[in-house]
N, C-alpha and C positions, 0 to 999 in steps of 0.2 A: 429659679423657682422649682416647686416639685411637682411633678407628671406623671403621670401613667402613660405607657409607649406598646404599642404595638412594634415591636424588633424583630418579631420572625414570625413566617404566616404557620398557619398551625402549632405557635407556639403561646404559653399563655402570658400574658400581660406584664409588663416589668416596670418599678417605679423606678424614676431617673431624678437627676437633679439639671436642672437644663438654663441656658440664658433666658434672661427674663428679656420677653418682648418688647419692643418701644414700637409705638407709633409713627407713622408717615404722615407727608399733607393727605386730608384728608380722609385720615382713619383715627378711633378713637382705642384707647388700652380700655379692658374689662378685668374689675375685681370679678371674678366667677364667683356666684354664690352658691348656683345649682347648677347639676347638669345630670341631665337624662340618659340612663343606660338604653339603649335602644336595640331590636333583635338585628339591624343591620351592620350593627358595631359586630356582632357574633361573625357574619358573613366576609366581613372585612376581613377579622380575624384569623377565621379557617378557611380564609382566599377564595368562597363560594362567589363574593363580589372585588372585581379586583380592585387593588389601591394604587397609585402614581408613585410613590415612593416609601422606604423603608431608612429608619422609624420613623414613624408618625403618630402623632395624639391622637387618640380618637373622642368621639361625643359630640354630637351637634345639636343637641339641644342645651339649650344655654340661655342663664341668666344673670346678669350679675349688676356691677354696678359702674358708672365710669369713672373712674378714678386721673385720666390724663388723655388728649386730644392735641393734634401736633396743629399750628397754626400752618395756615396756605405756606407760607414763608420757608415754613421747617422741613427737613428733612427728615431728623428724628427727634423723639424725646424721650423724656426718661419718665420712671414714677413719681408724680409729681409731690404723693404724699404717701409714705408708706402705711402712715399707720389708719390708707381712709378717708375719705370726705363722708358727711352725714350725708345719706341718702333725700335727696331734696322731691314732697308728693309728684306722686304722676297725673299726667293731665290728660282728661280725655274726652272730647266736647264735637260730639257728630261725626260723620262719616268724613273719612280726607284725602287727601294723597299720600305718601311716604313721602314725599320732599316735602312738604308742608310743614311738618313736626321741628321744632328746636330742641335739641337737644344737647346738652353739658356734661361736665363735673360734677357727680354728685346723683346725678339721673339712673334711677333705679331702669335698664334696658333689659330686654331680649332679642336674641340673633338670629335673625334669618339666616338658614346654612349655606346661599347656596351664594356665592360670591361672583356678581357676573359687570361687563362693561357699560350696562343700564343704558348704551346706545344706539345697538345695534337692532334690528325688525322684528326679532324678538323681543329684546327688552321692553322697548317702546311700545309694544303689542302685550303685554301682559304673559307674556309666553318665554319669561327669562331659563329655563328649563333649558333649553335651546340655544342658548348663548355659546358661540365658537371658542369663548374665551373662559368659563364658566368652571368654578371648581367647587368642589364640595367640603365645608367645614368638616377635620375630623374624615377624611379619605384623601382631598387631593391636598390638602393642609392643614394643621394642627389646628385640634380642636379645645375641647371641655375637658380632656381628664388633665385640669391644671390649676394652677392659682390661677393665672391670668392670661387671655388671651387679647391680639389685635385684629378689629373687622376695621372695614372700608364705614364709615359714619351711615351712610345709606341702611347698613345692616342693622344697627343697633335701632330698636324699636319700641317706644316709652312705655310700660310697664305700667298702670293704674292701681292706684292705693290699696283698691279690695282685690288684687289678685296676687296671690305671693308667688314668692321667687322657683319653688320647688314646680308650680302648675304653671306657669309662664313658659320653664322651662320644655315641661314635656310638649305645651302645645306647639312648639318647634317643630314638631314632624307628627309625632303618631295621629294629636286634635286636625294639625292645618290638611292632613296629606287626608284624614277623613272627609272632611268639608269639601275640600279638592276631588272626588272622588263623587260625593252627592253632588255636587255641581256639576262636573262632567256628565252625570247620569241624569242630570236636566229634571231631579224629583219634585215635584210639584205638590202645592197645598193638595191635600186631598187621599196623596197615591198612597200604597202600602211598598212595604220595604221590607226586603228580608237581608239582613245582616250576618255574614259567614266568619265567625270568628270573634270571640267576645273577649278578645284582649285591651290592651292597648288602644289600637283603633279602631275596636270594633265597639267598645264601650262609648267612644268619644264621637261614635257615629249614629248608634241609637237616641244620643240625647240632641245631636245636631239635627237629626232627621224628625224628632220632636218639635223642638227650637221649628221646623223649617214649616211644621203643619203636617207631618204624618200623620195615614188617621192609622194603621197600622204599620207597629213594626216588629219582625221577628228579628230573635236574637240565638243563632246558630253556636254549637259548640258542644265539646267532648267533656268538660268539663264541668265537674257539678257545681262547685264555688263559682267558677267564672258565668253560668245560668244563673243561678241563684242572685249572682249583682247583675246580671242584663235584665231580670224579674223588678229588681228593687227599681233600676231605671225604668221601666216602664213600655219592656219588652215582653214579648209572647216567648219566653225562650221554648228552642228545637233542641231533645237532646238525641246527639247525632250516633250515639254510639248504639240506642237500640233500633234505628231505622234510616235507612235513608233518609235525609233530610227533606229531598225537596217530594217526597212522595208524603211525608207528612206533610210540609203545608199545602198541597195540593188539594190535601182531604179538607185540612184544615178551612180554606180557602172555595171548596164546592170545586175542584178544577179550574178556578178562574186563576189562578197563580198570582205572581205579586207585579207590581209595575217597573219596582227597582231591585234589583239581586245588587250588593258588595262582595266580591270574593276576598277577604284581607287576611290571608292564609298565606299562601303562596303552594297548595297543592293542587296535583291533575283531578284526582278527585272530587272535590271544592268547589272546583271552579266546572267541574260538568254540573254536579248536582244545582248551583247558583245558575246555570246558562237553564236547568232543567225546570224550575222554580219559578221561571217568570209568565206571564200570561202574552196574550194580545199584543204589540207591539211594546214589548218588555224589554226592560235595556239594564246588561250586565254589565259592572263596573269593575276591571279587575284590576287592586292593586297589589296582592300580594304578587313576590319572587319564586318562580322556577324556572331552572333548566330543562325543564321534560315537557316532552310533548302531549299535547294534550285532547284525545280523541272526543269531536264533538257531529254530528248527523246534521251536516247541512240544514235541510231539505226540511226533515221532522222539527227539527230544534230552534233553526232561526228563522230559515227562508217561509218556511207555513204558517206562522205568527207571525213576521217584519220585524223580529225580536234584532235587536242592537247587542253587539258584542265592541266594548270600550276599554281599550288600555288606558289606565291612569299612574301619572310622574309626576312627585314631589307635588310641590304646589307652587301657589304665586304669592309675592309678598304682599299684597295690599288684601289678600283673606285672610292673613292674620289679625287686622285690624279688627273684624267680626269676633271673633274666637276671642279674643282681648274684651270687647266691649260687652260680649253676653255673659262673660266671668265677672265684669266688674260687676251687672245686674245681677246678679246670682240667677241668671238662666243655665250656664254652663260649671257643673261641679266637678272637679279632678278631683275632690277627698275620700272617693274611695275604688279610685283608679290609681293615684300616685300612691301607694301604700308600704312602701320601704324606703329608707335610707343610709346611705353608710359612708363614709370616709372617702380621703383619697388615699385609698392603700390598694396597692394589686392583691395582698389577701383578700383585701373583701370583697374587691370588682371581679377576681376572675370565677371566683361559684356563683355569681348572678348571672357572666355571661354564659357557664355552663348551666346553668338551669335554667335559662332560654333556648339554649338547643338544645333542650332534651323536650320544652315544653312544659316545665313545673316550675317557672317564675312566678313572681307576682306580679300583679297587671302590671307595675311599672314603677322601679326602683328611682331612685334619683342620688347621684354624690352629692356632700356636701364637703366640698374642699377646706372650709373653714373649721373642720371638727377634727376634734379627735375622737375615736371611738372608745366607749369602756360599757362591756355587755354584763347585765345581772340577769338571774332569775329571781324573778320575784313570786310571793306564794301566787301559782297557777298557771304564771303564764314567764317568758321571758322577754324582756325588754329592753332595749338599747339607748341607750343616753350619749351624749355627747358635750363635749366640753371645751371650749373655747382657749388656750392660752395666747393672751396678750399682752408683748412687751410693754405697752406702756404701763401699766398699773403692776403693783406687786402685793400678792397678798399671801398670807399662810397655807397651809394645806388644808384642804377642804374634805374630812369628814364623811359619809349621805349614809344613812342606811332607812330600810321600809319595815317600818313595825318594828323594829329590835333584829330583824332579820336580814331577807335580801342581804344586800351587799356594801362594799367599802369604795370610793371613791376618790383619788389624790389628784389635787393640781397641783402643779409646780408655780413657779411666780407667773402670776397672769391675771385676769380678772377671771368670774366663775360665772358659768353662766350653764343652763339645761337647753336641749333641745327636745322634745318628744312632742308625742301625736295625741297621746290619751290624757285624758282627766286623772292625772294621777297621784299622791300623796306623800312626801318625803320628808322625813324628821330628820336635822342634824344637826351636829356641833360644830360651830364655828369660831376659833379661837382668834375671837379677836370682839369688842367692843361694838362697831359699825355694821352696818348691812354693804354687804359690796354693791350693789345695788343700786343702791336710792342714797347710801352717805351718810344716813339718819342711824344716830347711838341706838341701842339695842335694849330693851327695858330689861331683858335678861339674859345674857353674856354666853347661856350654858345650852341650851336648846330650843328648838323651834321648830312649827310645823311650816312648810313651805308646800303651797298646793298652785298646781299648774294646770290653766287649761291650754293655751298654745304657745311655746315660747318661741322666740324668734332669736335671732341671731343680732349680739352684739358686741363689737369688738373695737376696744379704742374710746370707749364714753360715747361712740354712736352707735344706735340702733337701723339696721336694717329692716324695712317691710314693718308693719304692725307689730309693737311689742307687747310682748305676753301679759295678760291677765293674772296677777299674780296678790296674796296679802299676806301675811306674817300672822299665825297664832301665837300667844307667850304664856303660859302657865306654867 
């Protein structure tokens, strides 16, 4: 199968061609559909967090589908069907265990990263973090950047109808390790919450801390786009770069400070001004990484308020069940936190992970192993398409352009299919009589409008997750 490999630390990313995994008793194989670039993947990389061995996949945010599951009996197996089983709805009917769930062939999952013996005082304690035996997707074993990877069945976690594969994914770490993080910090209906860092998990923690009964929440950050969407969420955004932060909510606040500070940064800075933030028996939650130490005044800062100072790690697996069930509601939105996508190519993956260390990412890219990439610019703006080729079907070359302009588009034999995010408009010539599509003759052989509002990913005559919205104009 094909991978992207972490080979040398401070070196950038290289795709490989690797044995395709098979399954054990009980572990299941995953077609990947999504998988989440994450800033720890960066860390892994330039050895800020160490990894167990070399090369190794990275990506632990994962979605995909089951495609094959080894019986108790088996030792291994192989891909049971290459070209895919239909993704069979997902099911989600009140609060539950993780062993409770059935899961198959065909079950649209997502992976908990963090791979442990689910028998030990910790496990059984909800505290699997802690596991002696405990590895991490994608550091201590190959992850997402692949076609296909193998978890222990426990990990794979049923996916529900209204939440796609790209937002399943991210909630794998940056949503669950949020939630993880307000719950550590014990926030309660009512409290105010000030929020340090409006990426990734800083976004996915303003709308949790909403979700949870905030009655305020600030939304920290240097950046003006990533204020701007902490505003649209339903934050007081702090913008950090012309004041100290926690000296404005202070004002903001009358001196009364907030009840809950997030640091999800990972700087000394950050994380004084979050510990300086909070009021009365005020409790900081810090999830971001550093190595530096971090000067904070006993006395004034914690011990004269009873203010709480909390490290928080990863999460636990049965809060993802939350996080799953408030997306199926449409209480929890990733549409304008997942906002990139790109291939599995190390061209594309390793300028994402360097513009997360630099800090000029988008909130949060996600692969999609299933694509291929082919980039236009269209009048205004530029935009990325993707295109699907699959063995089973064969068709001509496929034509696209926008408005007589934009761009040209070629598939080889495969079926054709679009990926994007926007409402947008495509006329082309397709030589041939039929719609690839639907199978229905064509009234007019020479052109057509084809307008998308979200396509989804299909490949083999089945579709993945909800398919797109799609009709045919012919004049």
């Amino acid at each position: 199968m094909r991978a992207v490999r972490i080979e040398q630390i401070g070196e950038p990313l290289r795709v490989s061609s690797v044995v395709d995994p098979a399954p054990r008793a009980g572990e299941v194989l995953v077609r990947i559909m999504a998988s989440g670039i994450c800033h720890s993947d960066v860390h892994y990389r330039d050895g800020v967090s160490g990894i167990s061995r070399l090369p190794v996949i990275p990506g632990h945010e994962i979605a995909g589908i089951i495609v094959d599951q080894a019986r108790k009996s088996d030792q291994t197996s192989g891909i049971s069907d290459p070209a895919l089983v239909s993704a069979k709805p997902g099911r989600l009917s009140g609060r539950r265990r993780i062993s409770d769930q059935r899961i198959g062939i065909g079950d649209r999952v997502c992976i908990h990263y963090l791979v442990t013996c689910g028998v030990c005082e910790y496990c059984v304690t909800g505290r699997e973090q802690w596991c002696p035996t405990a590895e991490m997707i994608g550091k201590d074993r190959d992850g997402g950047y692949a076609e296909y990877i193998v978890v222990p069945q426990r990990n794979a976690i049923l996916i529900p109808d209204g939440v796609s594969d790209e937002h399943a994914a991210v909630m794998m770490c940056s949503s669950a390790t949020a939630l993880h993080a307000i719950r550590k910090a014990r926030m309660r209906e009512g409290e105010s919450v000030a929020v340090f860092g409006c990426g990734g998990l800083g976004t996915s923690a303003i709308q949790i801390a909403k979700i949870l009964g905030a009655r305020q929440v600030f939304g920290v950050d240097l950046n003006p786009d990533k204020l701007e969407l902490a505003s649209r969420l339903g934050a007081i955004p702090i913008d950090a770069s012309k004041s100290d932060a926690s000296d404005i909510i202070m004002s903001i606040t009358h001196d009364r400070g907030v009840d809950v500070a997030l640091e999800l940064i990972g700087r000394p800075d950050t994380m004084q001004q979050a510990v300086r933030s909070v009021g009365v028996g005020g409790r900081v939650a810090i999830a971001g990484i550093t190595e530096k130490a971090v000067e904070i005044r006993p006395y004034v800062e914690l011990i004269g308020k009873e203010a709480e100072l909390i490290g928080v790690s990863d999460h636990n697996i049965d809060e993802i069940w939350d996080l799953l069930e408030w997306a199926d509601e449409g209480r929890f939105d990733l549409s304008e936190i997942v906002t990139e996508q790109v291939s599995l190519d190390a061209d594309e993956i390793n300028p994402v992970l360097d513009a997360l260390a630099r800090g000029a990412a988008a909130a949060r890219t996600v692969i999609l192993p299933l694509v291929l990439a082919a980039t236009s610019t269209l009048p205004g703006k530029s935009q990325t398409l993707y295109a699907q080729v699959a063995d089973s079907t064969e068709i001509p070359p496929v034509k696209i352009s926008h408005g007589g302009k934009g761009f040209e588009f070629e598939t080889g034999d495969g079926e054709f299919l679009l990926q994007i995010d926007s409402r947008l408009q495509f006329r082309y010539a397709f030589p041939s009589d039929t719609d690839p599509i639907t199978g229905e003759d064509f009234i007019d052989d020479d052109q057509h409008v084809f307008k998308i509002n979200r396509a989804r990913l299909k490949v083999g005559g089945h579709a993945f997750g909800p398919w797109f919205e799609y009709y045919w104009e012919y004049g």
